[in-house]
N, C-alpha and C positions, 0 to 999 in steps of 0.2 A: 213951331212950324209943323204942322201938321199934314201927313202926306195923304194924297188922296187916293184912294180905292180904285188904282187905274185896273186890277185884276177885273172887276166886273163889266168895264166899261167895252174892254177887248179884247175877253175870254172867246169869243168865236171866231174872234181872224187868227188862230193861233194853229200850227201844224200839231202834228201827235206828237204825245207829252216825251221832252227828250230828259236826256240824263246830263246833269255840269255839274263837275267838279270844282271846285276853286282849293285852290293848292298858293300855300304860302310856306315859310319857314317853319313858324312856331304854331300855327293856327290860333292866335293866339287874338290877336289884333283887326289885320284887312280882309283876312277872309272872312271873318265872322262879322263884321258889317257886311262885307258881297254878300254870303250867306243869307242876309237878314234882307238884303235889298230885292234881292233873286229871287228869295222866297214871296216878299209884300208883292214882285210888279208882276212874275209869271203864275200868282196861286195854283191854281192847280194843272196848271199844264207842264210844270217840268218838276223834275225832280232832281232840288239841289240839295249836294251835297260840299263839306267843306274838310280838307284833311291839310296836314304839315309835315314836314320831313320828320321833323319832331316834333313834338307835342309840350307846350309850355302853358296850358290850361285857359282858359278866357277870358280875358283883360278883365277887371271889373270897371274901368273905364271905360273901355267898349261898350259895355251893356250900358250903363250910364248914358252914355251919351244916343243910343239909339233909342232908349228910353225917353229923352227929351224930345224925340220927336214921336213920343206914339208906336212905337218897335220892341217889343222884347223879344230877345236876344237870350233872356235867362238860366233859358233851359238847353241853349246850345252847349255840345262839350266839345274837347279838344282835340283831336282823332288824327292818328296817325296813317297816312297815305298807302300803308300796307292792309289795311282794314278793306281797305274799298278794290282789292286786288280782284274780285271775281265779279264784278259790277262790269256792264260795256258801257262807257262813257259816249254820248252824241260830242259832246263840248269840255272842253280842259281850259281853263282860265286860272294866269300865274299870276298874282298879285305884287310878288316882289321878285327881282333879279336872280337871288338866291336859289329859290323854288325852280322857278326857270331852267336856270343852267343845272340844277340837280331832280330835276323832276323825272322821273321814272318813264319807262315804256309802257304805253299802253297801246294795246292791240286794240287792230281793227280801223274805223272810218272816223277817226278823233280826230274832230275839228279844234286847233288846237290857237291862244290868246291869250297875251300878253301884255301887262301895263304894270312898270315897275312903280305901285305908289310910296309915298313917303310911309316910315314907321315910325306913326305914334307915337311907341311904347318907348323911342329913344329921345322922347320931348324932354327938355329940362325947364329951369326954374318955378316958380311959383305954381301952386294946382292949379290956379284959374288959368293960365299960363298955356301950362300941360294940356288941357282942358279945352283949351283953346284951338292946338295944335290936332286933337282928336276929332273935335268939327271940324275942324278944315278939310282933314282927312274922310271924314266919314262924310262928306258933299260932293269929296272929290269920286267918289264910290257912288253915291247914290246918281249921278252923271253920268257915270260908267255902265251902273248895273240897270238902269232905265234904258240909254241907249242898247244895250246888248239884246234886251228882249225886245225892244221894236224890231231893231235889224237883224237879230237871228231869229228869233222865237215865231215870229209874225207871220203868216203864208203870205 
């Protein structure tokens, strides 16, 4: 399933290019599909970034699975939320609970969004399984991070 090239299609109804965050625990998993989505739907009009409280490296399932739709994700690394301290954020988007209730201050006019999704990386039984549980999750993102740049990003 292949996604379409909606950057080109709505690149000029688009306001000046903001700055989001997507903040998770480990950045390891959800943000780095939001990451991957954020990036495909607003190309170049914003500039996302993706960080964790910790840093637990990126899933190679993740990449995987955003690969099967035409996404690499490859080259994403795992970045700790203190990195991005001198950055002004337009948008702060929390991917999981955790993140949420421990996410940091950030100064200024941060427009700030929440959606606790499931974590993957805590799927069990069989790979295909596992696997399974990581699309789910990674649709449930790609839903999220479409709508987010129609109703934020869009003038």
């Amino acid at each position: 399933m292949a996604i379409p090239a909606r950057q080109d299609q709505v690149a000029a109804n688009y306001k000046t290019m903001k700055n989001i965050l997507i903040l998770c625990t480990g950045n390891s998993c959800r943000s780095q599909l939001a990451e991957g989505y954020l990036r495909h739907f607003a190309g170049e009009n914003a500039q996302i970034y993706s960080a964790g409280i910790e840093t637990h490296g990126v899933n190679p399932r993740a990449i995987a699975v955003m690969a099967e739709i035409g996404l690499d994700i490859s080259r994403h690394t795992s970045n700790h939320v203190d990195e991005y301290s001198g950055i002004q954020f337009d948008y702060l988007i929390t991917v999981c609970d955790n993140a949420n209730e421990a996410c940091p201050y950030f100064p200024g006019q941060v427009k700030r969004f929440h959606y606790n999704f499931p974590d993957p990386a805590k799927a069990r039984g069989t790979e295909e399984e596992i696997m399974q549980e990581f699309r789910k999750v990674r649709d449930m993102i790609r839903a999220y991070s479409f709508d987010f740049v129609e109703t934020q990003l869009k003038a």
